[in-house]
Phi, psi and omega in degrees: 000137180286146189246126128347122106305155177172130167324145204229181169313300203264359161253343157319329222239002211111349173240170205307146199273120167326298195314284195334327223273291205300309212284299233252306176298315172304306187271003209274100166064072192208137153284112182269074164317094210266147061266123164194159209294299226235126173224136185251145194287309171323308169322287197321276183323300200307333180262009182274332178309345168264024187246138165270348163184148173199167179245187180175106170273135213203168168249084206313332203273337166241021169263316165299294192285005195259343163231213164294144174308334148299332178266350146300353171264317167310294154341269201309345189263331170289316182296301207273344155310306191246025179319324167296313199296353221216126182214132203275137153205128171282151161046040164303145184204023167262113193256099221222167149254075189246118134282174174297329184252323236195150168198155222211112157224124169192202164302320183282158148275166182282025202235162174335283192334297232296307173300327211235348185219005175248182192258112145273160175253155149230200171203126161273112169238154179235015162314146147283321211296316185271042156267317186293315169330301198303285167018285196272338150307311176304299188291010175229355153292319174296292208303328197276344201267153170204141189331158166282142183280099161346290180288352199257323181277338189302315153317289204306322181309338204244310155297350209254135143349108166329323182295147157298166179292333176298332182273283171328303180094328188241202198213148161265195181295113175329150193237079186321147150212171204254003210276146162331145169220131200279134166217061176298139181299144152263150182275154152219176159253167173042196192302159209284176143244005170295342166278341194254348170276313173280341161286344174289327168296332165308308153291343168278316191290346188281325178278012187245328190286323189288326214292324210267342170316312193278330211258348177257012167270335198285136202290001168169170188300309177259003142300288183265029144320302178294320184290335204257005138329306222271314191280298137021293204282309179316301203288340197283294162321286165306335177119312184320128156249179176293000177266353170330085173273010188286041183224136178184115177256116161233162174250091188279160173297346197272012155110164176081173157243133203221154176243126161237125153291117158047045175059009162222126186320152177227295174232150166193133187252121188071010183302319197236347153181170204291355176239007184291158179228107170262096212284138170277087187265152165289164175277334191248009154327129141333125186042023172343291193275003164291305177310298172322289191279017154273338208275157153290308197224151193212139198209135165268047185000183175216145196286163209238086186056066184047345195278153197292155173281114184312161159264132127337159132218155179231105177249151201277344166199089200303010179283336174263011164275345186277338199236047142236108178324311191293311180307267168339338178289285191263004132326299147278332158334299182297335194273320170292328156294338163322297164332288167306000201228031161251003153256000000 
């Protein structure tokens, strides 16, 4: 008979997550059937060792962009360990666990958020008949299906916003995949929803077409290698995850890439010409005004419940400021206050 999974008082409260529970009985020495878009890998890992064999269908392209760039490259390293074991589906949203005895479909992904901080539904079932369906749901989403292209996840990894995507908004070099793709009719009332779906499609290819547009105007390879170093450091210091919203990475049309905290520019890249860096200072920076008359271009926020306003600075070539230690110090100073002065 199928069980409710569902967060109870006491795992809502601090104790172990149902999901978890549910996760952990179902694969324990079972072949094991894994999918879902979003994953934390540790997570992951800690269950596959109770497992006696398993597979996993994933959407490599929000399985990436959903975190930072240094843990895309752990992922893509992952992928390639188990490459057989791992098959690309676009625009996969199905979250399921199947054993061999036992199977978990509901809502959470397969990531910390998902099992542990959110309210999700499951369903548990111990049917045979519906484990061999889900099954036979799988094994035919595999067959339609093919491993993720290596050199292919190695772009995106590179190309892609340091930032998640969930932050960002914008999209990178596509992840070919072979999997079937869905476009099902809807009953609707009244005017479609077929307009508002193809202008959202329209805007993913216009921010992805600007983003490779910007990163290839940049005066060389290991510039931005570094600015996007830089973005690396931000989220490490700060704190900021991809469910964060005062973090927002955009490619406005009116040119450059900029990271904004609380609605106020932080980092911007290429803003004022293909090699500019533009900067966040506290008011009360070290040489302030030293700085300011080194800068090309210089801009003031406006104060806030009194408290004095951060500075802009725009330098013509930001590299040497990224690689002075004092500098780079209050730089990041100024992004924590940003931080703090959102409670």
């Amino acid at each position: 008979m199928p069980n409710i999974v569902h967060h109870t008082d006491e795992s809502a409260d601090g104790g172990i997550s149902p999901f978890d529970t549910a996760i952990r009985e179902i694969i324990a020495g079972e072949d094991v059937l894994f999918a879902s878009p979003y994953i934390t890998l540790d997570y992951l890992e800690g269950v596959l060792v109770d497992t006696a064999s398993w597979r996993l269908l994933t959407d490599m392209e929000a399985w990436l962009d959903n975190y930072r760039r240094s843990e895309r490259k752990t992922i893509r390293e992952f992928v390639a360990r188990h490459h057989e074991r791992i098959r690309d589906v676009r625009n996969l949203h199905a979250k399921t666990v199947i054993g061999e005895t036992g199977a978990l479909v509901g809502s959470a992904n397969l990531t910390r958020t998902g099992l542990g901080r959110r309210d999700e539904l499951g369903v548990r079932f111990d049917e045979p008949e519906r484990i061999a369906e889900l099954r036979e749901w799988f094994e035919g989403s595999w067959n339609e299906s093919s491993p993720a292209k290596l050199d292919a996840i190695d772009e995106r990894v590179q190309t892609s916003s340091p930032v998640p995507s969930s932050a960002s908004g914008s999209s990178a070099t596509s992840i070919p995949s072979e999997s079937r793709r869905v476009s099902a009719s809807l009953t609707t009332s009244g005017r479609s929803n077929r307009q508002t779906s193809e202008t959202a499609d329209v805007a993913n290819e216009d921010a992805h077409r600007r983003l490779v547009e910007r990163v290839g105007k940049a005066q060389s390879r290991s510039w931005i290698d570094q600015h996007f170093d830089l973005f690396e450091e931000l989220l490490s210091v700060t704190g900021l995850d991809e469910d964060d919203s005062i973090l927002v990475s955009s490619i406005p049309k009116s040119g450059g890439i900029r990271i904004t905290i609380n609605n106020r520019w932080v980092l911007t890249m290429m803003r004022a010409t293909r090699n500019s860096t533009t900067f966040i200072l506290s008011d009360d920076t070290e040489n302030l005004d030293d700085l300011i008359s080194r800068s090309m271009k210089y801009e003031a926020f406006s104060n806030v419940n009194d408290k004095p306003a951060p500075h802009l600075l725009t330098f013509d070539n930001g590299l040497e400021q990224i690689t002075d230690p004092s500098f780079r110090r209050n730089w990041l100073r100024a992004m924590l206050d940003e931080v703090d002065s959102r409670y």
